[in-house]
C-alpha positions in Angstrom: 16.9 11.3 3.0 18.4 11.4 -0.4 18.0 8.6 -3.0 21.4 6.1 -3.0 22.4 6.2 -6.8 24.4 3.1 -7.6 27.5 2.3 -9.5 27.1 -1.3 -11.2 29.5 -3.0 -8.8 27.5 -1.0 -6.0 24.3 -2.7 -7.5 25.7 -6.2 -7.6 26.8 -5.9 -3.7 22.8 -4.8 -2.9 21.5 -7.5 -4.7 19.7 -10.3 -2.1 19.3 -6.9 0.7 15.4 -7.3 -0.1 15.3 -11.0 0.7 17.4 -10.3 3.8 15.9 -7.6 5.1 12.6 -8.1 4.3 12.3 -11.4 6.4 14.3 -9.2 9.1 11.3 -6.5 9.2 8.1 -9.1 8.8 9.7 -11.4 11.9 9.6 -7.8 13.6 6.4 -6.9 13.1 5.1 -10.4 13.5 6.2 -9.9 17.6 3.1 -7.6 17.7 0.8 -8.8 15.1 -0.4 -12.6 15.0 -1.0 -14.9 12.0 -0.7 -11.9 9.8 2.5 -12.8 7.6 0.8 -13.1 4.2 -0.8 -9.5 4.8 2.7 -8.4 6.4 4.2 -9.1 3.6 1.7 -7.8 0.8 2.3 -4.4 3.2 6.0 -4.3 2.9 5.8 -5.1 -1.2 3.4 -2.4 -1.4 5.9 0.0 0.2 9.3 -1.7 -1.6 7.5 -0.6 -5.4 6.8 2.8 -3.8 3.0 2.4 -3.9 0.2 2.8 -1.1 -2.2 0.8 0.8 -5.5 1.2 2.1 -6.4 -1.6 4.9 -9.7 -2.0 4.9 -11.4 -4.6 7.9 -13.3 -4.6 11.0 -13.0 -2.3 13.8 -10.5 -4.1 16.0 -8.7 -6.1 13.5 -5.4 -4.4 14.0 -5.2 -1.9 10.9 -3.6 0.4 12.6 -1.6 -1.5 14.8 -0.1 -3.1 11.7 0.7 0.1 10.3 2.4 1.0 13.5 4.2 -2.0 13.7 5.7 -1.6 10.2 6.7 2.3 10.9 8.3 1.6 14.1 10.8 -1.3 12.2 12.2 1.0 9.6 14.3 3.7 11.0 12.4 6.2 9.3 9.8 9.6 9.8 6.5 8.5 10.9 3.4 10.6 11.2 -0.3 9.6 12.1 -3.3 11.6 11.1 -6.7 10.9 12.6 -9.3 11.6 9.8 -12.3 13.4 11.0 -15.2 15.6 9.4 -13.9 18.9 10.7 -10.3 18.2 9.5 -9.0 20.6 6.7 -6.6 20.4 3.9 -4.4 22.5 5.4 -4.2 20.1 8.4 -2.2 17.7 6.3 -0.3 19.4 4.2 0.7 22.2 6.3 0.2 26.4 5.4 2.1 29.4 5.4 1.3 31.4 8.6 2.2 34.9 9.2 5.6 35.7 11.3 5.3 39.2 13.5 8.7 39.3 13.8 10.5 38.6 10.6 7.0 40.3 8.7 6.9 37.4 6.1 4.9 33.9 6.1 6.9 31.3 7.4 6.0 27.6 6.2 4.3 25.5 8.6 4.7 22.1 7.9 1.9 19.2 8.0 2.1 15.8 9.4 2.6 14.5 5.2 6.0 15.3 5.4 7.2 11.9 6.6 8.3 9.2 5.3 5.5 6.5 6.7 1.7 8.7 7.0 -0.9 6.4 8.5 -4.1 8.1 7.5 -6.5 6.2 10.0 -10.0 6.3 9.2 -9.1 8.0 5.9 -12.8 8.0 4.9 -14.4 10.1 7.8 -12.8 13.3 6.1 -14.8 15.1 3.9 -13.8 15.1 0.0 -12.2 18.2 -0.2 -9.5 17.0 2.6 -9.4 13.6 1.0 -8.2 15.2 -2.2 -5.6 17.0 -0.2 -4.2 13.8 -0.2 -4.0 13.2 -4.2 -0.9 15.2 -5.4 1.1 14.1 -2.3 0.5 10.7 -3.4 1.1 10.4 -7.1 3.6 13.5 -7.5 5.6 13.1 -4.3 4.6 16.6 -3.6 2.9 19.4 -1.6 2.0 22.6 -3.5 0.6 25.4 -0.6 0.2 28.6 -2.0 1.1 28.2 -5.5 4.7 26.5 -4.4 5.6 23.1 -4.6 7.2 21.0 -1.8 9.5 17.5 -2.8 8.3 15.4 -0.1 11.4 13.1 1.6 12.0 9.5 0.2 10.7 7.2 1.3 7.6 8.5 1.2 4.6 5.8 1.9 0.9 5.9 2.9 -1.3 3.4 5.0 -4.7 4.3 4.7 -7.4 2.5 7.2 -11.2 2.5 6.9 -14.1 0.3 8.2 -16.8 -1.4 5.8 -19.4 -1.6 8.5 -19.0 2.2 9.2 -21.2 4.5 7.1 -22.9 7.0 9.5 -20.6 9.8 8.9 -18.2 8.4 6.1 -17.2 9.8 3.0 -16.4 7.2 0.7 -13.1 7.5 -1.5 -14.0 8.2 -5.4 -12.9 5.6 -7.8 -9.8 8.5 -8.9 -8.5 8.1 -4.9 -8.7 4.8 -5.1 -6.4 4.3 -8.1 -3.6 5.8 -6.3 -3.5 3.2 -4.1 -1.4 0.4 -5.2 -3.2 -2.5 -3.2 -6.4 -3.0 -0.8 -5.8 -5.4 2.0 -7.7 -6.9 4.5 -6.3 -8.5 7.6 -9.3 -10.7 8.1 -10.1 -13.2 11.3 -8.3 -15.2 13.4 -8.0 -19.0 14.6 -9.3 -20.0 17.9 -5.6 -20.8 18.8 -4.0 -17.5 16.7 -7.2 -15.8 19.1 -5.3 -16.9 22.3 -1.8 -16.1 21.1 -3.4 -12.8 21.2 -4.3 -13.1 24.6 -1.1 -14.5 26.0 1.0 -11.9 24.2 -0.2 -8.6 24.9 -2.0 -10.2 28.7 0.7 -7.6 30.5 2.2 -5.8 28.3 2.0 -3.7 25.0 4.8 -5.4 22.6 4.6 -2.6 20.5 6.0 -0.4 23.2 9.5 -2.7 23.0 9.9 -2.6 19.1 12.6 -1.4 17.7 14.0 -0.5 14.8 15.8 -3.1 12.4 16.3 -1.2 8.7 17.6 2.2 8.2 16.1 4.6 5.7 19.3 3.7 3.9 19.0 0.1 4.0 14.6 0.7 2.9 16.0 3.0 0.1 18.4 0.7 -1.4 15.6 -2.0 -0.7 13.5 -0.2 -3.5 16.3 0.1 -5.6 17.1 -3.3 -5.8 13.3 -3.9 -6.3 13.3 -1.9 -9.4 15.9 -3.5 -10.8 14.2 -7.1 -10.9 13.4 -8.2 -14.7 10.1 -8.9 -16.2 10.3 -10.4 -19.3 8.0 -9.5 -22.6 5.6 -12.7 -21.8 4.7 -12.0 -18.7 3.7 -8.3 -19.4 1.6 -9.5 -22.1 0.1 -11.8 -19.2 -0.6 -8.2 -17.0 -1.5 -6.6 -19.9 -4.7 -9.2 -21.1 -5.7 -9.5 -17.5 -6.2 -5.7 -17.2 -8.2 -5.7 -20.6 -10.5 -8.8 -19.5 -12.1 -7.0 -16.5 -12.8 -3.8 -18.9 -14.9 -6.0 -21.2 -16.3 -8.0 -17.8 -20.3 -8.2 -17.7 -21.5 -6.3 -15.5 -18.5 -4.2 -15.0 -18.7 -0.8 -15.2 -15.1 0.3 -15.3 -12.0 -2.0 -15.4 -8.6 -1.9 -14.5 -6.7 1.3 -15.5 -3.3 1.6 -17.6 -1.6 3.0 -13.9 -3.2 -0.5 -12.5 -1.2 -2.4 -14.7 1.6 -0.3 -13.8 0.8 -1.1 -10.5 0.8 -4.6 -10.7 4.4 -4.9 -12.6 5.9 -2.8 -9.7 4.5 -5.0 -7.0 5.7 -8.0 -8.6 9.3 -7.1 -9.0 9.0 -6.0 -5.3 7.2 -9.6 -4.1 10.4 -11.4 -6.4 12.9 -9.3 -4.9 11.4 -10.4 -1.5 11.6 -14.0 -2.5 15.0 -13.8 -3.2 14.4 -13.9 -7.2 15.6 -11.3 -9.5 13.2 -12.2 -12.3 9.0 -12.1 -12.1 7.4 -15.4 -12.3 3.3 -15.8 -13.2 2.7 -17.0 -9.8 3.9 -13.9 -8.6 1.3 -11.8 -10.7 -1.4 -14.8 -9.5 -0.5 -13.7 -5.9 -1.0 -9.9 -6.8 -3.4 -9.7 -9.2 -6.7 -9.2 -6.4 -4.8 -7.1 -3.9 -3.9 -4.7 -6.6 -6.8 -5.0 -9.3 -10.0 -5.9 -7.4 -10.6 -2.6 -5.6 -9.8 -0.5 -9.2 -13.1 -2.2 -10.3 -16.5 -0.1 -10.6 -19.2 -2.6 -10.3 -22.5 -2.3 -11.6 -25.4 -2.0 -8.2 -26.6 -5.1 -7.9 -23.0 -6.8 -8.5 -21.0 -4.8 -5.7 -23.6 -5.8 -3.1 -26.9 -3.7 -3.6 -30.3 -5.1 -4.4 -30.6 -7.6 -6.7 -27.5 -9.2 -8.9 -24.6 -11.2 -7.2 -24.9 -9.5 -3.5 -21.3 -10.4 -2.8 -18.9 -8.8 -0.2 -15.8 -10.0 -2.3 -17.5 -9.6 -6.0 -14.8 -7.8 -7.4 -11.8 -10.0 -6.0 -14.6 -12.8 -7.7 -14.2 -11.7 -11.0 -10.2 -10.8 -11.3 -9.8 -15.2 -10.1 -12.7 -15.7 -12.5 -10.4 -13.5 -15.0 -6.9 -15.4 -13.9 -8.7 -19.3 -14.7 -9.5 -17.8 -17.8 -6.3 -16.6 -19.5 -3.9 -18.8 -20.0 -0.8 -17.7 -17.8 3.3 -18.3 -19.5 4.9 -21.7 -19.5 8.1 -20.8 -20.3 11.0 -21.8 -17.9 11.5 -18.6 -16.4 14.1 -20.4 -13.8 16.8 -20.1 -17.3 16.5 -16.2 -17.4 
């Protein structure tokens, strides 16, 4: 797909088509996954500010199924790659084999030219294929064999993994991890959300009937629109002094990075555009600031869980609300912008 580029009247007819759609895509996904829409929602911001997500939760939570869901609503190329000890770098990103025929190497593409890569169980590949994953990522890009490849927009990646799960693993480095723009967790269910569960998928698969409800057109311009949102002086200074409060955190070995904050100011224009807003409010950088700060964080031992210190499962998503109590957000009137 190529990029939409806008004329101004063009851009003031897209205006709202995030708000629209957006509630469109969630109420489709929501016919497979229950009691999710908060986390449905972070997942489709994520993807309107052209970031990535790892889902991290339980075996059995619905990580992948959510992932599933959200490819099969957007009329777009989806790929799935199942993440395993044996798999090579060249089993994502594709390699030039040799053709008999024509006596030249022909380009054999991987599953990471998509548009929507679910990586499931992203951290039962060894490093070497994790890394494979790094340029595509951040530059958009495959190079194989000293030439680079423009992946399609939009280009978006899910990543799952398990916390319980360790025989086997890999664990992502703290570099990985910064590419992702947000770490989510789906968590439990109610007793009655439990049931619904039950009921709805008692005979049949509802994921087998979605359809899709957004062209790659409609995502595209989606992302424009997102882009577009305005985030005034103040409340980058707010970003800003969060980001520099966790570096300076006791206890914390490494804070949030300068492509964190980044980060952050793209998923709040995308989470305003969503909620019908063309300007960022602070509670919109409240709402963001753990899915897209706390995993960035390199704890000391005892504070991310080990022995001795705070032994928390959630310490890092502890300090960045510690860190939001602590400095003062904006008070002006941002409705008047």
């Amino acid at each position: 797909m190529t990029a939409p580029i806008f004329t101004l009247g063009q851009r003031e007819a897209a205006m709202g088509i995030c708000s629209e759609k957006g509630k469109i895509i969630i109420e489709n996904v929501e016919r497979v996954i229950v009691g999710k829409r908060e986390t449905v929602t972070l997942l489709l911001t994520a993807l309107l500010a052209r970031g990535h997500v790892l889902l991290e939760d339980m075996p059995g939570s619905g990580k992948t199924k959510l992932s599933k869901a959200l490819a099969r609503s957007l009329n777009a190329g989806f790929s799935r790659i199942q993440f395993t000890p044996d798999l090579l770098p060249s089993d994502v990103t594709g390699m030039n084999v040799f053709n008999r025929k024509s006596n030249e190497f022909d380009l054999r593409k991987g599953p990471v030219f998509t548009n929507i890569l679910l990586a499931d169980e992203i951290n039962r590949a060894t490093p070497r294929t994790q890394a494979g994953l790094l340029e595509c990522m951040e530059e958009r890009q495959v190079t194989i064999d000293g030439v680079s490849y423009p992946l399609e927009e939009p280009f978006f990646v899910a990543a799952t993994q398990n916390p319980i799960e360790t025989a086997g693993t890999f664990p992502l480095p703290e570099a990985q991890l910064d590419r992702f723009m947000m770490k989510l967790s789906l968590g439990g269910l109610s007793e009655q959300e439990e049931k619904a569960v039950l009921d709805r998928f008692g005979e049949r698969d509802p994921y087998l009937d979605l359809r899709s409800v957004v062209t790659g057109e409609e995502l595209m311009l989606m992302q424009k629109e997102a882009e577009g949102i305005f985030v005034c002086d103040a409340l980058k200074r707010y970003m800003v002094e969060i980001a520099r409060a966790t570096r300076s955190r006791e206890r914390v070995i490494a804070g949030v990075s300068t492509r964190g904050v980044l980060a952050l100011m793209c998923a709040s224009r995308a989470y305003a555009a969503l909620s019908g807003r063309d300007y960022c409010i602070p509670d919109d950088i409240k709402k963001l600031a753990v899915p897209v700060f706390a995993h960035r964080l390199v704890l000391s031992y005892g504070l991310a869980g080990g022995s001795g210190g705070y032994q928390k499962k959630d310490a890092a998503g502890e300090i960045i609300r510690e860190i939001l109590k602590a400095v003062p957000a904006p008070t002006e009137d941002f409705s008047k912008l």
